[in-house]
mmCIF file of the N, C-alpha and C atoms, coordinates in Angstrom:
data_MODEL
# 
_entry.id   MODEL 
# 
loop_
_atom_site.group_PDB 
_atom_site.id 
_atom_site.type_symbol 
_atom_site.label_atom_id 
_atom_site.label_alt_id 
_atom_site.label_comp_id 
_atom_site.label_asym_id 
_atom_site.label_entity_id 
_atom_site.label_seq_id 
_atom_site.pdbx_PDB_ins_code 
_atom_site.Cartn_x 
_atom_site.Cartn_y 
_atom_site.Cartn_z 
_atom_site.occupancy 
_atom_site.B_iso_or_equiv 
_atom_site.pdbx_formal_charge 
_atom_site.auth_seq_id 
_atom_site.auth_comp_id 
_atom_site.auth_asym_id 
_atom_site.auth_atom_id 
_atom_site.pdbx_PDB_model_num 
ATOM 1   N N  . UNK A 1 1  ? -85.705  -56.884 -79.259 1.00 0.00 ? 1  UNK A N  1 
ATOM 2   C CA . UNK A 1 1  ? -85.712  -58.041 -78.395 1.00 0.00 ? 1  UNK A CA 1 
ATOM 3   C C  . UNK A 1 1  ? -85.681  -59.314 -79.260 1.00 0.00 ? 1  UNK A C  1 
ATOM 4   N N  . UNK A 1 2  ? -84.695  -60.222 -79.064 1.00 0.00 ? 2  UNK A N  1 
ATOM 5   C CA . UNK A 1 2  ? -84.958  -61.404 -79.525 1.00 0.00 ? 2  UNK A CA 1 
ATOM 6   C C  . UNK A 1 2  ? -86.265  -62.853 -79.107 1.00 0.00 ? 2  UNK A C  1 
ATOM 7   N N  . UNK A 1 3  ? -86.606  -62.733 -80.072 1.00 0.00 ? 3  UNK A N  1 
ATOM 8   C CA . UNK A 1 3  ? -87.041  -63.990 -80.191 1.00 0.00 ? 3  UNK A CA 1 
ATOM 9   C C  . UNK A 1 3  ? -87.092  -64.958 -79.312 1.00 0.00 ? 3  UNK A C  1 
ATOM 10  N N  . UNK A 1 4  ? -87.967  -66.197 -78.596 1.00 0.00 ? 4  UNK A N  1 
ATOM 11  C CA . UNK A 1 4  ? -86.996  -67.320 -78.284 1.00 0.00 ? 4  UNK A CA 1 
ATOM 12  C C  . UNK A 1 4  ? -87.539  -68.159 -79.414 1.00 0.00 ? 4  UNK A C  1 
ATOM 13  N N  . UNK A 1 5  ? -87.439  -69.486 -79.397 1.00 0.00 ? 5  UNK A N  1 
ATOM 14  C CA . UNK A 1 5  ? -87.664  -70.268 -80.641 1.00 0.00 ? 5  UNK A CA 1 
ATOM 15  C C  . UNK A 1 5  ? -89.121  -70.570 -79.969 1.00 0.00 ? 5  UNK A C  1 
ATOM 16  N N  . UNK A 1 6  ? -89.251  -70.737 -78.879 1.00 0.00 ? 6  UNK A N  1 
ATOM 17  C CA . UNK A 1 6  ? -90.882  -71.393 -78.580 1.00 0.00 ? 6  UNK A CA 1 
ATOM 18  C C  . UNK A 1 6  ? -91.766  -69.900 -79.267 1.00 0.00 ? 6  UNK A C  1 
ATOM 19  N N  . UNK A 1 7  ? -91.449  -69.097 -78.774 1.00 0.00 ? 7  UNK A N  1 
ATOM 20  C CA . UNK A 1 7  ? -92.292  -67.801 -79.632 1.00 0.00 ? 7  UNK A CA 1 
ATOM 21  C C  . UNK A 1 7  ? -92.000  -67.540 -80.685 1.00 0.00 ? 7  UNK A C  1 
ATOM 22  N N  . UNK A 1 8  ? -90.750  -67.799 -81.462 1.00 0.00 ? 8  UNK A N  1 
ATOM 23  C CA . UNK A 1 8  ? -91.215  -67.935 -83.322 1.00 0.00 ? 8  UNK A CA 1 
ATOM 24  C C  . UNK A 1 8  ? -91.978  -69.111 -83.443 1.00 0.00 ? 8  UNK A C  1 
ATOM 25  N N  . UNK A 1 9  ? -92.291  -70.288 -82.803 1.00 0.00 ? 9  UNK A N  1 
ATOM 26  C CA . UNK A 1 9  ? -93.203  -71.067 -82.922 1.00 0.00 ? 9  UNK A CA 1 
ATOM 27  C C  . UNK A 1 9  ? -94.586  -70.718 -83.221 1.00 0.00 ? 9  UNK A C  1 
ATOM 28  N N  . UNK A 1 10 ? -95.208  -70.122 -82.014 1.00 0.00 ? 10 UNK A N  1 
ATOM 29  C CA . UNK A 1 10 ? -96.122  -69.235 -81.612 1.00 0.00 ? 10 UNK A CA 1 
ATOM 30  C C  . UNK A 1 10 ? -96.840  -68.526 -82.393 1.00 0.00 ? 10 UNK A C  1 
ATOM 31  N N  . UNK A 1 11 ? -96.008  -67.772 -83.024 1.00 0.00 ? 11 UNK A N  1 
ATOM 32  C CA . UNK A 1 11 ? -96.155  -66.449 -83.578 1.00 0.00 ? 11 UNK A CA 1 
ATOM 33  C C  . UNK A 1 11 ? -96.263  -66.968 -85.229 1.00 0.00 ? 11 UNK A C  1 
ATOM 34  N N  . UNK A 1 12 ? -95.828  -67.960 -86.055 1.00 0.00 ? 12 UNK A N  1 
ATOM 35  C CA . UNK A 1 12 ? -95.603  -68.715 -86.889 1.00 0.00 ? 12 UNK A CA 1 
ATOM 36  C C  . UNK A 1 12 ? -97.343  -69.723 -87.299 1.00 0.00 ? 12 UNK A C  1 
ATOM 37  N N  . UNK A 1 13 ? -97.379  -70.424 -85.916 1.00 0.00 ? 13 UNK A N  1 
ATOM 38  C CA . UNK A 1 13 ? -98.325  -71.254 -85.837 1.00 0.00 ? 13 UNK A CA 1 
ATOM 39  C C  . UNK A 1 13 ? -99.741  -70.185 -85.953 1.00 0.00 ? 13 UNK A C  1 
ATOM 40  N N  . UNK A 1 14 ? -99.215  -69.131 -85.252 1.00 0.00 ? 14 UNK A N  1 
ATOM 41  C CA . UNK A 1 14 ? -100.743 -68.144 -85.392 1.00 0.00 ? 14 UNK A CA 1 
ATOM 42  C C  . UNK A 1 14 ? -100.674 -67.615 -86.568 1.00 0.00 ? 14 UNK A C  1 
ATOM 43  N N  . UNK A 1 15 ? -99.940  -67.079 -87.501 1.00 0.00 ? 15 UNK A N  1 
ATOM 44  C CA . UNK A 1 15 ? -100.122 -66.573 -88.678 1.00 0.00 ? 15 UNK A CA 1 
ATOM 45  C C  . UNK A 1 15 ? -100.702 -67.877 -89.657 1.00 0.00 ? 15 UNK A C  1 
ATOM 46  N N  . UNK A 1 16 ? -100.404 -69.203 -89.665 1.00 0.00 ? 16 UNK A N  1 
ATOM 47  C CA . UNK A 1 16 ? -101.054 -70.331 -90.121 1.00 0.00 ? 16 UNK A CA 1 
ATOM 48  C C  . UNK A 1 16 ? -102.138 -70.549 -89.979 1.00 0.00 ? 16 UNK A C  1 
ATOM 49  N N  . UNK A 1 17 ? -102.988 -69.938 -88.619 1.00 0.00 ? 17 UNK A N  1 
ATOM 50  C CA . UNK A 1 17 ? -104.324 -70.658 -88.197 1.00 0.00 ? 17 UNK A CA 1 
ATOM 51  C C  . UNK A 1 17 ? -103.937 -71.931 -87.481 1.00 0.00 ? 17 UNK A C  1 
ATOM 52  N N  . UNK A 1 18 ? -103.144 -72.141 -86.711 1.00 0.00 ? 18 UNK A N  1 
ATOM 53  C CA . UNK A 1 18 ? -102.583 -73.737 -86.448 1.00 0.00 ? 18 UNK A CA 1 
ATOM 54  C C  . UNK A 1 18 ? -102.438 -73.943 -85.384 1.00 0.00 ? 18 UNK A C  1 
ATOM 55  N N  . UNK A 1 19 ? -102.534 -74.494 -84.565 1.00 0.00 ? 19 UNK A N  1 
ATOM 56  C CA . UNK A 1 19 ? -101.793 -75.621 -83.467 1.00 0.00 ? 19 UNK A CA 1 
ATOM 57  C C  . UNK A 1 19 ? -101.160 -75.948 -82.910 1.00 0.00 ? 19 UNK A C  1 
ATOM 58  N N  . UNK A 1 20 ? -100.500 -76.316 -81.809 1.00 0.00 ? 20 UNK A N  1 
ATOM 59  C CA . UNK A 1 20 ? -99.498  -76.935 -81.554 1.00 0.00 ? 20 UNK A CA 1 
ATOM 60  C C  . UNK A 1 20 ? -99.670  -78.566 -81.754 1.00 0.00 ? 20 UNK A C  1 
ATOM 61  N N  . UNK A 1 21 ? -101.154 -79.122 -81.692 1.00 0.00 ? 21 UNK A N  1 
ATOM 62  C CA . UNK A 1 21 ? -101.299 -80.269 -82.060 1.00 0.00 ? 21 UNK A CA 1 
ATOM 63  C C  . UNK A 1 21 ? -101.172 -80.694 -83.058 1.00 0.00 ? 21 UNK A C  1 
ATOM 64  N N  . UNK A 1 22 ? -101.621 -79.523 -84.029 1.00 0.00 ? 22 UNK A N  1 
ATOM 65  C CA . UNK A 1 22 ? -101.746 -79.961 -85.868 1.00 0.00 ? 22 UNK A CA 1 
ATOM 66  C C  . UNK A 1 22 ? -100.483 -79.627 -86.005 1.00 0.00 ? 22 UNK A C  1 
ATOM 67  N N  . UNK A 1 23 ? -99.251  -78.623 -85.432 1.00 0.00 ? 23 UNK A N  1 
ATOM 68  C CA . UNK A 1 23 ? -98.173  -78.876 -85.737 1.00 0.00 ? 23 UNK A CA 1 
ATOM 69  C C  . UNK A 1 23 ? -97.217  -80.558 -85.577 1.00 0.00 ? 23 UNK A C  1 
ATOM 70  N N  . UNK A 1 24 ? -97.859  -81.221 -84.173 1.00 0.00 ? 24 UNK A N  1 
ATOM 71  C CA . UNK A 1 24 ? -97.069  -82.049 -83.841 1.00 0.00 ? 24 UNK A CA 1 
ATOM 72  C C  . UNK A 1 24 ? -97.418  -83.269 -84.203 1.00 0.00 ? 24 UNK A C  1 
ATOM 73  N N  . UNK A 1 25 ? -99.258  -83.347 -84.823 1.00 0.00 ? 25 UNK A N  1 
ATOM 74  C CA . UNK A 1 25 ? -99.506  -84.203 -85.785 1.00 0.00 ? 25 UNK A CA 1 
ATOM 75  C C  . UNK A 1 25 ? -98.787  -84.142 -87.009 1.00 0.00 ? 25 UNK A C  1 
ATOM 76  N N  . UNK A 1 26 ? -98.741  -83.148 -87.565 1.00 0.00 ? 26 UNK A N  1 
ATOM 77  C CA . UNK A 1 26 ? -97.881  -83.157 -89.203 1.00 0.00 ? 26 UNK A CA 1 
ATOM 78  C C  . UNK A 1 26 ? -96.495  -83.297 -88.978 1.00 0.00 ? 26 UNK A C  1 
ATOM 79  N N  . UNK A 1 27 ? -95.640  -83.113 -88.036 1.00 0.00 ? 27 UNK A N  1 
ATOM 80  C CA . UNK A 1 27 ? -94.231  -83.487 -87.455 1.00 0.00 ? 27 UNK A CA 1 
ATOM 81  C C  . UNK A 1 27 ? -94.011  -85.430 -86.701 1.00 0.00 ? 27 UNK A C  1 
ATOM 82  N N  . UNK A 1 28 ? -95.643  -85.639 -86.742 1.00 0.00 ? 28 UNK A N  1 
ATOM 83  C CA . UNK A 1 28 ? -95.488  -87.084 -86.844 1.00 0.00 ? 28 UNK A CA 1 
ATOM 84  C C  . UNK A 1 28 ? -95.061  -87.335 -84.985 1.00 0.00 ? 28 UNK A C  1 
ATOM 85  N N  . UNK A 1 29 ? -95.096  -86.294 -84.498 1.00 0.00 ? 29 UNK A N  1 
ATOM 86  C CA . UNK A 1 29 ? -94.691  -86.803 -82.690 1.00 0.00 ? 29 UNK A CA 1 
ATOM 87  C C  . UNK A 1 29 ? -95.658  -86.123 -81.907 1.00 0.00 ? 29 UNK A C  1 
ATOM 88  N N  . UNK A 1 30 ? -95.481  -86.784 -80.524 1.00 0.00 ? 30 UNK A N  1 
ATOM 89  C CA . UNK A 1 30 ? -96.755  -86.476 -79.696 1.00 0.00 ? 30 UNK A CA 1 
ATOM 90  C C  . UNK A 1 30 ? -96.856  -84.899 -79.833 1.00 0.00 ? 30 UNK A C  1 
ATOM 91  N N  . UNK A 1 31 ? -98.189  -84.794 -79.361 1.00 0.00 ? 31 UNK A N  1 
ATOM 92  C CA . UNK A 1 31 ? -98.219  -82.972 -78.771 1.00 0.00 ? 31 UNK A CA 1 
ATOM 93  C C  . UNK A 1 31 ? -97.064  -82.913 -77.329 1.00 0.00 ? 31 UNK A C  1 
ATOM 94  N N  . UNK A 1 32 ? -97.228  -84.391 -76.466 1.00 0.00 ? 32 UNK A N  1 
ATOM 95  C CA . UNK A 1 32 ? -96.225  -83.251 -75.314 1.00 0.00 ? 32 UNK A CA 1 
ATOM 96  C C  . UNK A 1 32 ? -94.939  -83.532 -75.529 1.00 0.00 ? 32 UNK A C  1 
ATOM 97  N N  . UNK A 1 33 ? -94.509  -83.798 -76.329 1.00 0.00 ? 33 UNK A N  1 
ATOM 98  C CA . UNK A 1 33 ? -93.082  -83.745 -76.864 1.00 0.00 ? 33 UNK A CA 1 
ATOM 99  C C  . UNK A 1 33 ? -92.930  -82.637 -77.289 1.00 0.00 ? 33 UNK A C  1 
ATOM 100 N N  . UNK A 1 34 ? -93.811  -81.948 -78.639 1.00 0.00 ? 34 UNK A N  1 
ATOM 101 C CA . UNK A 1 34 ? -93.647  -81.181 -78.595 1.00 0.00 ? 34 UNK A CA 1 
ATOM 102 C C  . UNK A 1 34 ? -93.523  -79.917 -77.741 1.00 0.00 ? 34 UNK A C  1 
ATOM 103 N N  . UNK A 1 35 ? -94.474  -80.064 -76.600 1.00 0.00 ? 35 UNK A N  1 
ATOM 104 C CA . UNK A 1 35 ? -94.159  -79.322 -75.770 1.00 0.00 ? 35 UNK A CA 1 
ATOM 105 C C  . UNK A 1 35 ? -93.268  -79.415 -75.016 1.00 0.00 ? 35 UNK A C  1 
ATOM 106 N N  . UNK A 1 36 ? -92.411  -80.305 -74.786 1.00 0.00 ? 36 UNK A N  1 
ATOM 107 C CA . UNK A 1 36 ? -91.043  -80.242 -73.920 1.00 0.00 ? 36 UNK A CA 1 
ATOM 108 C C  . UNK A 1 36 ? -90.161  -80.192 -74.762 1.00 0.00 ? 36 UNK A C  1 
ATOM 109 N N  . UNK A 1 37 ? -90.083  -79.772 -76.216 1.00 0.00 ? 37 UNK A N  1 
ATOM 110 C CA . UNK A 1 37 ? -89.128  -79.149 -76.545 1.00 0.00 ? 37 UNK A CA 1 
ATOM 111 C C  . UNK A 1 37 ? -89.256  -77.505 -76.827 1.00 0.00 ? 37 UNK A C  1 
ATOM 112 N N  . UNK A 1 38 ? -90.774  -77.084 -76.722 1.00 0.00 ? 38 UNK A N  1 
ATOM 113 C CA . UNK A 1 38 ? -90.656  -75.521 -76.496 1.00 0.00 ? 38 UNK A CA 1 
ATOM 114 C C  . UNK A 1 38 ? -90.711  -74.982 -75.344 1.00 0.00 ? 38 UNK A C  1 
ATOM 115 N N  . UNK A 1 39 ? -90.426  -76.060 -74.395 1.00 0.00 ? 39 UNK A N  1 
ATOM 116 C CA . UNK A 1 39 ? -90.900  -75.686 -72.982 1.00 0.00 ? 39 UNK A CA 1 
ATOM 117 C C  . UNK A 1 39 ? -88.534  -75.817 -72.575 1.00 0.00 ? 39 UNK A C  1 
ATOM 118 N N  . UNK A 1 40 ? -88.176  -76.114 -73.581 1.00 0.00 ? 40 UNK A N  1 
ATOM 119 C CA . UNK A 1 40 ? -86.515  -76.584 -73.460 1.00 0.00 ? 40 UNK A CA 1 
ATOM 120 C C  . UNK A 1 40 ? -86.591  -77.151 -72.388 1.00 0.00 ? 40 UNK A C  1 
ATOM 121 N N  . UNK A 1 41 ? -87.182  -78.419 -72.645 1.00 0.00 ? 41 UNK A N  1 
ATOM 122 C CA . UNK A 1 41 ? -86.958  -79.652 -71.681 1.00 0.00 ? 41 UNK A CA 1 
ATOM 123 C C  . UNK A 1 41 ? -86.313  -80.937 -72.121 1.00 0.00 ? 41 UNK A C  1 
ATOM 124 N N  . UNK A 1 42 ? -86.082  -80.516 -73.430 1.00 0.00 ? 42 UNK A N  1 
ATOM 125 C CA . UNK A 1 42 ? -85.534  -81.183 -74.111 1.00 0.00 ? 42 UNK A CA 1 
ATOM 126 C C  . UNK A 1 42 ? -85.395  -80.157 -75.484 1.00 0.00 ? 42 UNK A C  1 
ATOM 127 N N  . UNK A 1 43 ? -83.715  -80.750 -75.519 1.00 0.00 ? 43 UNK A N  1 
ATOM 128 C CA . UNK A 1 43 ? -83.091  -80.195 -76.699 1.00 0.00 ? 43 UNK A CA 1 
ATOM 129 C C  . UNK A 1 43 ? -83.561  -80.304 -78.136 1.00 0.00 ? 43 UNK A C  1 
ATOM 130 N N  . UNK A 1 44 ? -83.620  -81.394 -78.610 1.00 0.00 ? 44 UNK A N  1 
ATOM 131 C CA . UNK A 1 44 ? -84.034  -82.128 -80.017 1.00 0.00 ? 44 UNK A CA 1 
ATOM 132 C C  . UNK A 1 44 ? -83.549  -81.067 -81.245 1.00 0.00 ? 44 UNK A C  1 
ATOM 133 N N  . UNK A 1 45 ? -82.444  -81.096 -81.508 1.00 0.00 ? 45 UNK A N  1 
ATOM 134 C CA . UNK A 1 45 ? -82.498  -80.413 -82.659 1.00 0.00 ? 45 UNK A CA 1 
ATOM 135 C C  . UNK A 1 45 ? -82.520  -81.286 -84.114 1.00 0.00 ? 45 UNK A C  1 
ATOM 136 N N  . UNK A 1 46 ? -82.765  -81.954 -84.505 1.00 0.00 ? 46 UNK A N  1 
ATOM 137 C CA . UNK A 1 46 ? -83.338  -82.995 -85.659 1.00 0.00 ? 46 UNK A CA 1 
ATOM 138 C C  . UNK A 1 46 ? -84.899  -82.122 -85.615 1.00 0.00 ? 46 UNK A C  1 
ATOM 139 N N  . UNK A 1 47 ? -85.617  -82.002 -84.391 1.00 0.00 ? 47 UNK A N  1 
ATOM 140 C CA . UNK A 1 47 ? -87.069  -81.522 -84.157 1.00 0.00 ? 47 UNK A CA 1 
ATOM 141 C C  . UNK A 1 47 ? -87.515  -80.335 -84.648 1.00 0.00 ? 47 UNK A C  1 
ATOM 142 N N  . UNK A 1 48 ? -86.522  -79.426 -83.984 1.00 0.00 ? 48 UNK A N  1 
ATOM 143 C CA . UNK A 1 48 ? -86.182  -78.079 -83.952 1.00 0.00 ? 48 UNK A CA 1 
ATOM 144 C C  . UNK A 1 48 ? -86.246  -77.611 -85.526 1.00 0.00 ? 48 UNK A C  1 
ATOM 145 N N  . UNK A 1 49 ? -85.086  -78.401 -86.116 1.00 0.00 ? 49 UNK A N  1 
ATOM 146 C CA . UNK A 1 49 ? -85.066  -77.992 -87.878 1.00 0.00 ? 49 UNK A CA 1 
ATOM 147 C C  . UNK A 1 49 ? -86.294  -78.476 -88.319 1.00 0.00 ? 49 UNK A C  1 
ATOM 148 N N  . UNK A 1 50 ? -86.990  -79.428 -88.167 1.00 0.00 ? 50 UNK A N  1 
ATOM 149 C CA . UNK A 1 50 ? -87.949  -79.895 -88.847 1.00 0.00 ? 50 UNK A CA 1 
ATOM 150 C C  . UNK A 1 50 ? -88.996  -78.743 -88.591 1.00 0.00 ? 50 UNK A C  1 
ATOM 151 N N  . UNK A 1 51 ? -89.299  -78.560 -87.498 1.00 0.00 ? 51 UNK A N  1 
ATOM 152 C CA . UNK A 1 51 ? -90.150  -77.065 -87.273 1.00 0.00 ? 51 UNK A CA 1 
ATOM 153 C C  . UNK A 1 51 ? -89.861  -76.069 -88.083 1.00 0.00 ? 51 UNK A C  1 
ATOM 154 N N  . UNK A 1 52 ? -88.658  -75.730 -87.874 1.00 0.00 ? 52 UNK A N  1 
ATOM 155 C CA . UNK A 1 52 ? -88.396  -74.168 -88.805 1.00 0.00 ? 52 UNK A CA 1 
ATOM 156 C C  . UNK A 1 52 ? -88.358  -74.321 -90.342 1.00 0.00 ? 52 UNK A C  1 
ATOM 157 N N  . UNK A 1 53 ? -88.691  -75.565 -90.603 1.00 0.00 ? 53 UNK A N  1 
ATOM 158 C CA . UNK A 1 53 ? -88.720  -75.938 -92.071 1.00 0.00 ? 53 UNK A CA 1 
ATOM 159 C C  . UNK A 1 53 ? -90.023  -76.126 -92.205 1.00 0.00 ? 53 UNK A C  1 
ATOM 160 N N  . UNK A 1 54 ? -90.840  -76.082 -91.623 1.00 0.00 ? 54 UNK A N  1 
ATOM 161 C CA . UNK A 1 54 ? -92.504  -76.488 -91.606 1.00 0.00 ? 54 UNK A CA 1 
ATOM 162 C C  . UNK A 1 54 ? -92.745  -75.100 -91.723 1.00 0.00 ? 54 UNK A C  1 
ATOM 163 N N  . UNK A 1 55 ? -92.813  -74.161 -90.600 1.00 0.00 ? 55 UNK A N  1 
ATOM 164 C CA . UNK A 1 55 ? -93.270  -73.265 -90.420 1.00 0.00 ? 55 UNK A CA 1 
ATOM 165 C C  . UNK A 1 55 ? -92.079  -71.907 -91.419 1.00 0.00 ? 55 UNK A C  1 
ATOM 166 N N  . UNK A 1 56 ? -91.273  -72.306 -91.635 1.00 0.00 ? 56 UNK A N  1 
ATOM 167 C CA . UNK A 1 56 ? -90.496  -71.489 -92.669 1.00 0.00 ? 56 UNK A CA 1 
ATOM 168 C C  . UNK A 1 56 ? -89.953  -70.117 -92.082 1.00 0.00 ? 56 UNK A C  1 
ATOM 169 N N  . UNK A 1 57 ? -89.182  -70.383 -90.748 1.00 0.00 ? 57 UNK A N  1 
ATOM 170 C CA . UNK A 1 57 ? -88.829  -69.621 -89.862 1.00 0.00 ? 57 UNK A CA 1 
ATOM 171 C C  . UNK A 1 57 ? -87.086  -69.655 -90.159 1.00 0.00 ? 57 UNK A C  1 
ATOM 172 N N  . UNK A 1 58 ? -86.449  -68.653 -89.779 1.00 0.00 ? 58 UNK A N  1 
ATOM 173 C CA . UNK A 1 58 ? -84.441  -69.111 -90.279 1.00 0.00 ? 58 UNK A CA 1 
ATOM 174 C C  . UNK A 1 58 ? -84.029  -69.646 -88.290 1.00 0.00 ? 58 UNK A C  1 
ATOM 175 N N  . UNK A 1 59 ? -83.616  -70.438 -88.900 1.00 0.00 ? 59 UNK A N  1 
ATOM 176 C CA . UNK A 1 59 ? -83.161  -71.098 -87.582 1.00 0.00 ? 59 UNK A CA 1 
ATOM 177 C C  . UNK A 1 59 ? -82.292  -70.437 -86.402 1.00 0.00 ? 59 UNK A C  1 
ATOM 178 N N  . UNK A 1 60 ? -81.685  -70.004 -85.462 1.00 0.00 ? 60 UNK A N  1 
ATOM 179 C CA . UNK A 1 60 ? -80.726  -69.388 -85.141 1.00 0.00 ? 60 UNK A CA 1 
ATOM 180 C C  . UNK A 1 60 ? -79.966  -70.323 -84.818 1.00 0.00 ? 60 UNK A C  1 
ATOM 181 N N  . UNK A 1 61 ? -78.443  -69.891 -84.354 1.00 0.00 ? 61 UNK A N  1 
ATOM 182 C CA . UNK A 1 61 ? -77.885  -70.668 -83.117 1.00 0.00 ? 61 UNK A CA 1 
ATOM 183 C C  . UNK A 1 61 ? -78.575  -70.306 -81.531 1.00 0.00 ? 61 UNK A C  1 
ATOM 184 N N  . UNK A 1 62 ? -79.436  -69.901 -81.534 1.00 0.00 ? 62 UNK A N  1 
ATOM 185 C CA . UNK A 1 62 ? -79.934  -69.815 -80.020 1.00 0.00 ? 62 UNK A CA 1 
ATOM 186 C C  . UNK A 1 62 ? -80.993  -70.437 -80.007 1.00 0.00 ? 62 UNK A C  1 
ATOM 187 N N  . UNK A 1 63 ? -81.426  -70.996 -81.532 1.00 0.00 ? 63 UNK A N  1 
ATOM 188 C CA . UNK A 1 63 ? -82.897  -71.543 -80.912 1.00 0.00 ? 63 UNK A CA 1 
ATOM 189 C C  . UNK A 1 63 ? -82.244  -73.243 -80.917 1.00 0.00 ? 63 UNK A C  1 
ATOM 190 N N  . UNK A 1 64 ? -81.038  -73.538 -80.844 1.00 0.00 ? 64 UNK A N  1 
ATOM 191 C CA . UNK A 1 64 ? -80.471  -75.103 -81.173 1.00 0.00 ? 64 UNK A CA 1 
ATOM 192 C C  . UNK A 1 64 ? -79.577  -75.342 -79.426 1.00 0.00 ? 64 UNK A C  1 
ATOM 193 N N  . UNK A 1 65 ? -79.665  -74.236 -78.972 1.00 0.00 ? 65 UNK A N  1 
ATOM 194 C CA . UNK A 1 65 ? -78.640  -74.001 -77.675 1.00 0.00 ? 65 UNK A CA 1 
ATOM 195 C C  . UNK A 1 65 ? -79.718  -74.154 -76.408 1.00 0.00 ? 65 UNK A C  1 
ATOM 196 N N  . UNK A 1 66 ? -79.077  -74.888 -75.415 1.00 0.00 ? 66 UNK A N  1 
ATOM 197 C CA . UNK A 1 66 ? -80.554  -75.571 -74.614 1.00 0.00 ? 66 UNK A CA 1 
ATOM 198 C C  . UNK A 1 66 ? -79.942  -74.115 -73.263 1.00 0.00 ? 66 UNK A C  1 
ATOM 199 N N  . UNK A 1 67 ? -80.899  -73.234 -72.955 1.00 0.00 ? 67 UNK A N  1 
ATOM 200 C CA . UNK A 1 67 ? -80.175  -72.614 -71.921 1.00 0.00 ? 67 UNK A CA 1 
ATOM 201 C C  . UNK A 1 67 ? -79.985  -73.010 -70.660 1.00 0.00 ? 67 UNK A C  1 
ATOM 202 N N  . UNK A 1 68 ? -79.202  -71.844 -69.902 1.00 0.00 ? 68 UNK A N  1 
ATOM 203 C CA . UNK A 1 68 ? -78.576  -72.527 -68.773 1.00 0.00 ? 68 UNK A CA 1 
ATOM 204 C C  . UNK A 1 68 ? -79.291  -71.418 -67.958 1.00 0.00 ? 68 UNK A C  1 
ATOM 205 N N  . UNK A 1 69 ? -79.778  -72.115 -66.553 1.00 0.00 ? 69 UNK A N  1 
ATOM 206 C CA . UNK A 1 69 ? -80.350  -71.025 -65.644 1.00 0.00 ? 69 UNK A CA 1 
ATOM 207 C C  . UNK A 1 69 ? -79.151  -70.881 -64.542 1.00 0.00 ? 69 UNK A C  1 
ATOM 208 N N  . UNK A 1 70 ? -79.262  -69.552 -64.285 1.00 0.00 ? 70 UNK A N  1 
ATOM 209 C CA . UNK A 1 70 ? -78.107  -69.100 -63.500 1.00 0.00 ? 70 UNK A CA 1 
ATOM 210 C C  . UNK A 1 70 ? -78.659  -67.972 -62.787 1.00 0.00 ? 70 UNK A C  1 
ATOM 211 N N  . UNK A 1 71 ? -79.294  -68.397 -61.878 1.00 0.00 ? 71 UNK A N  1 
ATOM 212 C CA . UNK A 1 71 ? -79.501  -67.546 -60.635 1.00 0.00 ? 71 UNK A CA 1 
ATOM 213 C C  . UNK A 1 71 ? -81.346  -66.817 -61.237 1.00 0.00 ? 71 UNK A C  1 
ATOM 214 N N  . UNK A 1 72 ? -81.592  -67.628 -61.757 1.00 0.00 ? 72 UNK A N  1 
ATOM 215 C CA . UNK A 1 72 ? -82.976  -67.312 -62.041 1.00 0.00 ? 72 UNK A CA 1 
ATOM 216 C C  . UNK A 1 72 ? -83.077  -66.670 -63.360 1.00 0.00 ? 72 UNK A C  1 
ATOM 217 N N  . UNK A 1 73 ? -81.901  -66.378 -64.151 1.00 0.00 ? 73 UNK A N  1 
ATOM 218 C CA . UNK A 1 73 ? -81.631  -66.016 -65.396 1.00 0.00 ? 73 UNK A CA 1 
ATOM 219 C C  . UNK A 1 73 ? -81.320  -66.610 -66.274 1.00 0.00 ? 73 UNK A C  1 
ATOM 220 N N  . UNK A 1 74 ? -81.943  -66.997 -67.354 1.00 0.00 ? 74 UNK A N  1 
ATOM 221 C CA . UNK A 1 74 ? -81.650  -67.937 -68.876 1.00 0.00 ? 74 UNK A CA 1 
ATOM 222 C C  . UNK A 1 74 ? -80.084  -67.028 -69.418 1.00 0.00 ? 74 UNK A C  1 
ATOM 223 N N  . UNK A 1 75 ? -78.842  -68.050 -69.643 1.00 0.00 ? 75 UNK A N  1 
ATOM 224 C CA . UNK A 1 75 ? -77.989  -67.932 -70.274 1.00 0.00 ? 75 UNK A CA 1 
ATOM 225 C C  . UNK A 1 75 ? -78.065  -68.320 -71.040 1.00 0.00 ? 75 UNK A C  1 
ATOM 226 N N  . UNK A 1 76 ? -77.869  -68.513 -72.302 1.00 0.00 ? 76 UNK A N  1 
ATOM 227 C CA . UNK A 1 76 ? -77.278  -69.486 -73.487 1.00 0.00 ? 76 UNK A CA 1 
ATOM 228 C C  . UNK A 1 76 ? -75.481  -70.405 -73.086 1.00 0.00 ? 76 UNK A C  1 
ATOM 229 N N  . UNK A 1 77 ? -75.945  -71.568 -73.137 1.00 0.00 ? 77 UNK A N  1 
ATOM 230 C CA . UNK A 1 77 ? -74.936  -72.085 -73.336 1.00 0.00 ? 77 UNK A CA 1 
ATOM 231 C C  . UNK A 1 77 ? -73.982  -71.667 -74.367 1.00 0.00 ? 77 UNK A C  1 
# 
């Protein structure tokens, strides 16, 4: 099963001992920003890389792709 990027977040931040706050303090932006971009409420990929470079995760093309709901099902654009 793949991944989504909010759960390599997750899963990243818990092997750290960390946060989503102490992530979004050391990323320098609010906590609910951060959360509306793992919540893909927003795209931000400038954000996105800066995360997977913090937390030292390989980026995909699916975690940069904002999905599309289609009938109650996440597509990837």
């Amino acid at each position: 099963m793949i991944e989504s990027f909010a759960e390599k977040v997750e899963r990243r931040l818990s092997d750290k001992g960390m946060t989503n706050y102490s992530l979004a303090k050391k990323l320098e932006i609010s906590p609910s920003y951060l959360s509306e971009i793992l919540n893909d409420k927003k795209l931000a990929i400038e954000q996105r890389v800066k995360i997977a470079e913090y937390l030292e995760f390989k980026l995909e093309i699916a975690d940069v792709r904002k999905p599309l709901n289609v009938k109650g099902k996440e597509v990837a654009r």
